[in-house]
DRENMAR-393483 format. One record per residue (C-alpha): residue number from 1; residue in one letter; z, x, y. Coordinates in steps of 0.05 Angstrom, whole numbers. Each point is the difference from the previous one (the first is absolute). Example, Ala and Ser with C-alpha at 12.3 -4.5 7.8 and 13.67 -1.06 7.14 Angstrom:
BEGIN
 num residuo     zz     xx     yy
   1       a    156    246    -90
   2       s    -13     27     69
***
This chain:
BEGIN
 num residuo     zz     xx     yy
   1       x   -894   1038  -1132
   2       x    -45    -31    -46
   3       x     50      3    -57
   4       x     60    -28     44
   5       x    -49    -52     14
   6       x    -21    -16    -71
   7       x     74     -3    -21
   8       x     14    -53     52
   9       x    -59    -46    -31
  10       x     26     16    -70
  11       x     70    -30     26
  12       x    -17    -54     33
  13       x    -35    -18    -69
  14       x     71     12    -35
  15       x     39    -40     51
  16       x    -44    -58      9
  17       x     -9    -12    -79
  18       x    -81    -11     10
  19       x    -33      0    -64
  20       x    -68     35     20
  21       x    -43    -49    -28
  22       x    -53    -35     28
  23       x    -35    -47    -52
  24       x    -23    -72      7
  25       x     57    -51     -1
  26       x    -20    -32    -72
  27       x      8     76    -22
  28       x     66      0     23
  29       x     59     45    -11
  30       x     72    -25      5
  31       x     24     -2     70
  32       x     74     35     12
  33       x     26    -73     29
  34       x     73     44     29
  35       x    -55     37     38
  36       x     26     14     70
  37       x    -59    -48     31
  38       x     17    -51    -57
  39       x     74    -18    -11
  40       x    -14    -53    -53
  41       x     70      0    -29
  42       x     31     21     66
  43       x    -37    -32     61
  44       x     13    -64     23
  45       x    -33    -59    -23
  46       x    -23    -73     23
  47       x    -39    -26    -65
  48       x     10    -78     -7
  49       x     45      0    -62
  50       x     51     51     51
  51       x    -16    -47     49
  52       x     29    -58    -41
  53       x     61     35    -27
  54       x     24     10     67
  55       x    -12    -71     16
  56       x     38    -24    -63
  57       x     49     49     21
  58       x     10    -26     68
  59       x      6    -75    -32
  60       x    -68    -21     34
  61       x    -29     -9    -56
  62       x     25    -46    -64
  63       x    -37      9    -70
  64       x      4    -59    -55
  65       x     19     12    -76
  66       x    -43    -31    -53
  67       x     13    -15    -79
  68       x    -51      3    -39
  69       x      3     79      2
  70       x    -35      0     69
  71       x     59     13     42
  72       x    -18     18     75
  73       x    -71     14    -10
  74       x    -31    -68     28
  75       x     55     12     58
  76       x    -23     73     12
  77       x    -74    -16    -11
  78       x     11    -54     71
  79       x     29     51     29
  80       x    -46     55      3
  81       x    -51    -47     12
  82       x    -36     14    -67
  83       x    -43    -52    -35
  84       x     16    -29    -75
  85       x    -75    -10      0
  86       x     -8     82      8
  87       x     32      2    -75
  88       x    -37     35    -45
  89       x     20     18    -73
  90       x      8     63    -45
  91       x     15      3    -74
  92       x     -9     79    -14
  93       x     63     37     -7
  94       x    -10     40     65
  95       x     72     -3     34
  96       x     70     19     -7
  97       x      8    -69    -25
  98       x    -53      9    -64
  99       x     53    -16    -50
 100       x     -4    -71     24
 101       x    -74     -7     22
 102       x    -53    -27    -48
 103       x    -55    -54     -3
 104       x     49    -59    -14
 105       x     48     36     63
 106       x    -54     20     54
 107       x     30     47     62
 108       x    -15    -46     63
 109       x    -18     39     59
 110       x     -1    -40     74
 111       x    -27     32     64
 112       x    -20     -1     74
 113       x    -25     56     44
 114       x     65     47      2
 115       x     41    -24    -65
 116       x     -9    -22    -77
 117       x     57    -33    -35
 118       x      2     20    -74
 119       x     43    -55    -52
 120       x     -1     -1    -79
 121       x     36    -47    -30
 122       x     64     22    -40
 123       x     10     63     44
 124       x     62     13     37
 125       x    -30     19     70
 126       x    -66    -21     50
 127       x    -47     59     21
 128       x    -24     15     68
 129       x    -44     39     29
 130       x     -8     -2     75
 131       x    -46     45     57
 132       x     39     35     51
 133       x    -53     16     55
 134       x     21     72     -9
 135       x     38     15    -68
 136       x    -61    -30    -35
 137       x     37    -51    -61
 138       x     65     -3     -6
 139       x     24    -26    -63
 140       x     66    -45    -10
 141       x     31    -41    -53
 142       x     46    -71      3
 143       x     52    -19    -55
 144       x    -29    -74    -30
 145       x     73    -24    -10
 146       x     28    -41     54
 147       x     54     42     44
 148       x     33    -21     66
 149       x    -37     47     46
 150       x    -76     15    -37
 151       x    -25     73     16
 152       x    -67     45     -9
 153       x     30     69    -27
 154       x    -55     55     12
 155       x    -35     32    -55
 156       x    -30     69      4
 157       x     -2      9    -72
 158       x    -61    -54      0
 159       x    -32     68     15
 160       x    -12     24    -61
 161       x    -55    -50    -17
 162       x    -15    -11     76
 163       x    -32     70     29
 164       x    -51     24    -44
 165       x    -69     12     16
 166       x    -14    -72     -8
 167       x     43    -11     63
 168       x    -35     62     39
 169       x     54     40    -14
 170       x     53    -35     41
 171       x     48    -62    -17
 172       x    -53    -64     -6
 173       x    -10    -48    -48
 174       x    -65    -15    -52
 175       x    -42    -53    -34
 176       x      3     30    -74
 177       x    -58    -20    -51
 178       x     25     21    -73
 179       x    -23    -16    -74
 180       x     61    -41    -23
 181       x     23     -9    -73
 182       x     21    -79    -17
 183       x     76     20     18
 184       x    -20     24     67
 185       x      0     82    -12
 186       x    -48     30     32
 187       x    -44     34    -37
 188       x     -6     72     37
 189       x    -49     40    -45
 190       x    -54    -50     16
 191       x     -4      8     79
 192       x     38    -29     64
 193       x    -33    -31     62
 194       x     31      5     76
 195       x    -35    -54     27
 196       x    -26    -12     85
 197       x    -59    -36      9
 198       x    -39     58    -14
 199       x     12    -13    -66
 200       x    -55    -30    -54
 201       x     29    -69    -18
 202       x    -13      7    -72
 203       x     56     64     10
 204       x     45    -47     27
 205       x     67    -38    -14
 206       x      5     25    -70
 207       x     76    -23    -21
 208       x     -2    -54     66
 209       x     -1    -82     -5
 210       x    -61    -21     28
 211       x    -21    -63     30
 212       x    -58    -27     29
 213       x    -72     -8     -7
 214       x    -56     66      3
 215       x    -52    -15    -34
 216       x    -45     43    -49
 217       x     48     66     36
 218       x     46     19    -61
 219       x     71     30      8
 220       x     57     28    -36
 221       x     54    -47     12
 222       x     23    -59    -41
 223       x    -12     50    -64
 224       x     40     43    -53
 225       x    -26     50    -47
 226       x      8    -22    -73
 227       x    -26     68    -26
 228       x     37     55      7
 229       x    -62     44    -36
 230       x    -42    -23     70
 231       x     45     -2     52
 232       x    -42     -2     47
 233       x    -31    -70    -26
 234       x     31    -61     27
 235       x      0    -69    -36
 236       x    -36    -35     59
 237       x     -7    -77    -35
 238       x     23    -46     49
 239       x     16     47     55
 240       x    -46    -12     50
 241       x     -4    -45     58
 242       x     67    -36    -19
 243       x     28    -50     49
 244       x     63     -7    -43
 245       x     53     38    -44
 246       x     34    -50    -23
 247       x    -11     27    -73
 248       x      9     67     13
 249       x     83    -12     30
 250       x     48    -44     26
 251       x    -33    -13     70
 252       x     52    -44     18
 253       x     56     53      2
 254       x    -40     37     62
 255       x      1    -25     77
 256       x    -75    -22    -15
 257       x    -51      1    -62
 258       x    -49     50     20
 259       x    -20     68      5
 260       x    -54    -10     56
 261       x    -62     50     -4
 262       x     -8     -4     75
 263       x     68     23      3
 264       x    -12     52    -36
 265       x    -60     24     28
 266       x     36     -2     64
 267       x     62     40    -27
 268       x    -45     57    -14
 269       x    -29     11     56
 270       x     68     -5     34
 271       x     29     47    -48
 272       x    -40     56      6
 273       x      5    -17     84
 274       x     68     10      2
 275       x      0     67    -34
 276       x    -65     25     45
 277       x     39    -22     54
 278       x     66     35    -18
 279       x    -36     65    -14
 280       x    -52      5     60
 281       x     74    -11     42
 282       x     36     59    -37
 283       x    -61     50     -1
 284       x    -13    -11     65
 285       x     77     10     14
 286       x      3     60    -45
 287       x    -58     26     37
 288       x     22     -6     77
 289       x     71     33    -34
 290       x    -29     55    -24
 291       x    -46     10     62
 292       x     68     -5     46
 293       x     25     58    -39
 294       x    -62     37      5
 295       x     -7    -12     76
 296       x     79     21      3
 297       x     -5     69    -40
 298       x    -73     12     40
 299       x     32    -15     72
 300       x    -62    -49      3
 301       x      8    -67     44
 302       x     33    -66    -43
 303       x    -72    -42     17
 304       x    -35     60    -47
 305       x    -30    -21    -57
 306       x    -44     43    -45
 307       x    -62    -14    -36
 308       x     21      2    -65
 309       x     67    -52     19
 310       x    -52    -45     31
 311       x    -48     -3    -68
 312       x     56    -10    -36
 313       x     21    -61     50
 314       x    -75    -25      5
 315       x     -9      4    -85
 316       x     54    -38     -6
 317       x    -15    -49     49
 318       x    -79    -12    -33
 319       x     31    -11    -70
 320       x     31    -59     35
 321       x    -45    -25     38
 322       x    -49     -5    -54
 323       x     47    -33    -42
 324       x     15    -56     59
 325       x    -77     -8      8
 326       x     -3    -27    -82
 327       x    -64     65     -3
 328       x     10      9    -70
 329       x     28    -77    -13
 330       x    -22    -15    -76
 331       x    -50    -68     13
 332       x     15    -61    -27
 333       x    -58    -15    -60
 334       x     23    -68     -7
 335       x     35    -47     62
 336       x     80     -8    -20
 337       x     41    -68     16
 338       x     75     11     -8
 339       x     51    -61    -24
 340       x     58      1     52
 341       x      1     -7     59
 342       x      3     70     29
 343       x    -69     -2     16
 344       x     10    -50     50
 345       x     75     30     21
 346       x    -24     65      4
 347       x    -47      3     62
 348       x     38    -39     43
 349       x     58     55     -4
 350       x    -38     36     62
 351       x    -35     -2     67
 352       x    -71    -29     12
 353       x    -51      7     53
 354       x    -27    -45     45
 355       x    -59    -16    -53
 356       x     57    -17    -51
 357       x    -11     61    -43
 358       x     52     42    -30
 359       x     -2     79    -41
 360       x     39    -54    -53
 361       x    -52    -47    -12
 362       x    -23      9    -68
 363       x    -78      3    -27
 364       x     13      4    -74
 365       x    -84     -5    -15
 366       x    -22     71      8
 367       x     67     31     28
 368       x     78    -23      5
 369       x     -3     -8     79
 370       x    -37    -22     41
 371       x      1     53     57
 372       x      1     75    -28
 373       x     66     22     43
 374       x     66      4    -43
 375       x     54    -49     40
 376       x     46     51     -6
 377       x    -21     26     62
 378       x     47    -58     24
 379       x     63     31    -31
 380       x     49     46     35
 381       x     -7     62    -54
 382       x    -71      0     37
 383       x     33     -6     78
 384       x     45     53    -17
 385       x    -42     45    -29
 386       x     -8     65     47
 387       x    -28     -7     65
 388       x    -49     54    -16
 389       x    -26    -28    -72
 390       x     -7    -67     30
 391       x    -40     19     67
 392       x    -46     37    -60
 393       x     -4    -54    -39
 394       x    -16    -42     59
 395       x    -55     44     19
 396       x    -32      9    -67
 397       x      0    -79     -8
 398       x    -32     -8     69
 399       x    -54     45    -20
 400       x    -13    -41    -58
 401       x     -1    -69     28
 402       x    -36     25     60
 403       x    -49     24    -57
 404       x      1     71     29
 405       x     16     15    -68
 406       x    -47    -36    -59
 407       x     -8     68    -40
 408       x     26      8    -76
 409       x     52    -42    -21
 410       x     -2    -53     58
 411       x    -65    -14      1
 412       x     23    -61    -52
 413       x     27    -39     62
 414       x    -56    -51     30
 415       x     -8     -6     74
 416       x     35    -69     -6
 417       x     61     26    -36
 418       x      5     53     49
 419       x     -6    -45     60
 420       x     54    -56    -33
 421       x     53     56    -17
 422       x     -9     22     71
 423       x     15    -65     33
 424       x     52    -22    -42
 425       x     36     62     14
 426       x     -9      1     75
 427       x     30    -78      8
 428       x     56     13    -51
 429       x     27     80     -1
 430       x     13     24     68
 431       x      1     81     -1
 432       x     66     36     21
***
């Protein structure tokens, strides 16, 4: 009996494809996306670049054509509701399109909450790469040249570069810090950087365009290494709090001039957002799969769920709500002032209470925002998370405002930040 009954748990390992790990998400292995409880290739999507191709499809939407190598991009940008003040700028050679990225031909990356628009000049295509609430990022591709009938064309071979353990092991999309040579080649012996605003600012935007003001709080962008004998020493003269880069390319050949630091700041916490949020939704998928075909083989009841499937559900669930809370946010040492207008655009993109305040209003002294609780508790990857990893995470996040729960790592939040992310929440995200 006990042997039949061991064989049954060693196939429902076999037919379920569970890797029997059960590390922190930043230590991540690579996530089977095909997995039965996954489907990324097969299941059916509703990202907003799909969204738009079946829009253009249905002639409800029109895109316009633009010379001056731009081609449908400003078009595109209006209609997925995407900023040009978002654009931020990266001269390292760190996509498929290296050959033609350098300092004088920065890649120009524009975003929102759920999709970032990727353009460098003299290629033959846009980039996309867009949040399907389940899928996690889907990643897509439009020809620049102007056709009759203007398509996104899917790319799965974006993967390659796009699930690593900088992504948590599933498809995402990073905020890369590298030590670049004066052509744009990274230089890989001396170190790389995934950046989230854990990250030590003088770690980040190493190979990035950076604009804006930040006082005595030094940074890797703006800079190239001239010695290849010290890779790891940048040429930092006239780097720093630039409000222009005027010298550095042709500005003028981009949608707008700058490469905003608040925008940047903001893209990596987003970044690293998405991919928590993709990967707490397939673990806790995975999980409740492999439970079902426990519970089958075990003629146990479909509610069942063991103690070991619930600490792997409730793990993954405190990763992310730490991570939403800003615990282990790097501070600000100096206060930062960006030079577009995205800091202005930027918080009025979502709700506010009846006090005015909003999880987007920025702080930029000691911190980026003003009100430690990510706003991508807003989006729908969060809402369609599982039921059961978001009734946890709502429990675990009452506990903490409520101050049940000021031991170890959120002991950091104050009473008043406590008390403001609570309000705000209850007069702008209803619970399901």
């Amino acid at each position: 009996m006990l042997k039949s009954r061991l064989f049954q748990l060693a196939s429902v390992f076999v037919l379920t494809g569970v890797v029997a790990v059960w590390a922190e998400l930043s230590g991540s292995y690579m996530v089977p996306i095909d997995h039965d409880a996954i489907q990324y290739t097969k299941g059916p999507i509703s990202d907003p670049i799909h969204q738009l191709n079946r829009r253009l499809a249905a002639g409800e939407v029109k895109l316009t054509w633009e010379e001056n190598n731009m081609g449908y991009l400003r078009s595109i940008l209006a209609a997925l509701n995407v900023n040009i003040d978002s654009q931020v700028l990266v001269f390292s050679k760190t996509s498929f399109a290296a050959p033609r990225i350098s300092p004088r031909l920065p890649r120009a990356i524009y975003f929102n909450d759920n999709v970032s628009v990727g353009y460098v000049r003299g290629s033959d295509v846009l980039e996309f790469a867009a949040q399907d609430p389940e899928r996690g990022i889907i990643f897509y591709s439009m020809d620049l040249e102007k056709v009759a009938k203007p398509r996104f064309d899917r790319r799965d071979a974006c993967l390659q570069c796009h699930q690593s353990s900088g992504t948590l092991g599933v498809p995402g999309i990073v905020v890369r810090s590298v030590y670049p040579e004066p052509s744009g080649m990274p230089l890989f012996q001396a170190g790389t950087f995934v950046s989230d605003h854990r990250s030590p600012i003088k770690q980040r935007w190493g190979g990035w365009y950076v604009t804006g003001k930040h006082g005595d709080m030094p940074h890797m962008g703006n800079a190239v290494v001239r010695d290849k004998d010290h890779p790891d020493q940048l040429e930092t003269d006239n780097t720093q709090n630039q409000t222009a880069l005027t010298t550095k390319f042709d500005t003028g050949a981009y949608l707008a001039p700058t490469s905003d630091i608040v925008a940047l700041l903001t893209l990596e916490h987003q970044t690293h957002m998405t991919n928590l949020l993709t990967r707490v939704g397939w673990e806790v998928r995975m999980a409740l799969h492999y439970q079902a075909g426990i519970n089958l083989s075990f003629n146990q009841p479909s509610s069942e769920v063991s103690d070991s499937t619930r600490r792997r559900i409730n793990s993954a669930v405190e990763e992310m709500l730490a991570y939403m809370l800003f615990i282990d946010e790097a501070p600000l040492e100096a206060p930062v002032s960006g030079v577009s207008t995205f800091t202005q655009t930027f918080p009025k993109r979502g709700p506010r209470d009846r006090k005015g305040r909003s999880l987007r209003d920025f702080d930029l002294k000691a911190r980026i925002f003003k009100y430690p609780m990510s706003y991508m508790i807003y989006s729908e990857a969060f809402d369609k998370l599982p039921d059961v990893a978001r009734q946890r995470f709502y429990e675990r996040l009452d506990a903490v405002l409520d101050g049940r729960d000021t031991s170890g790592k959120y002991e950091r939040l104050t009473p008043g930040d406590r008390q403001a992310v609570k309000e705000i929440l209850a007069a702008t995200k209803p619970r399901a």
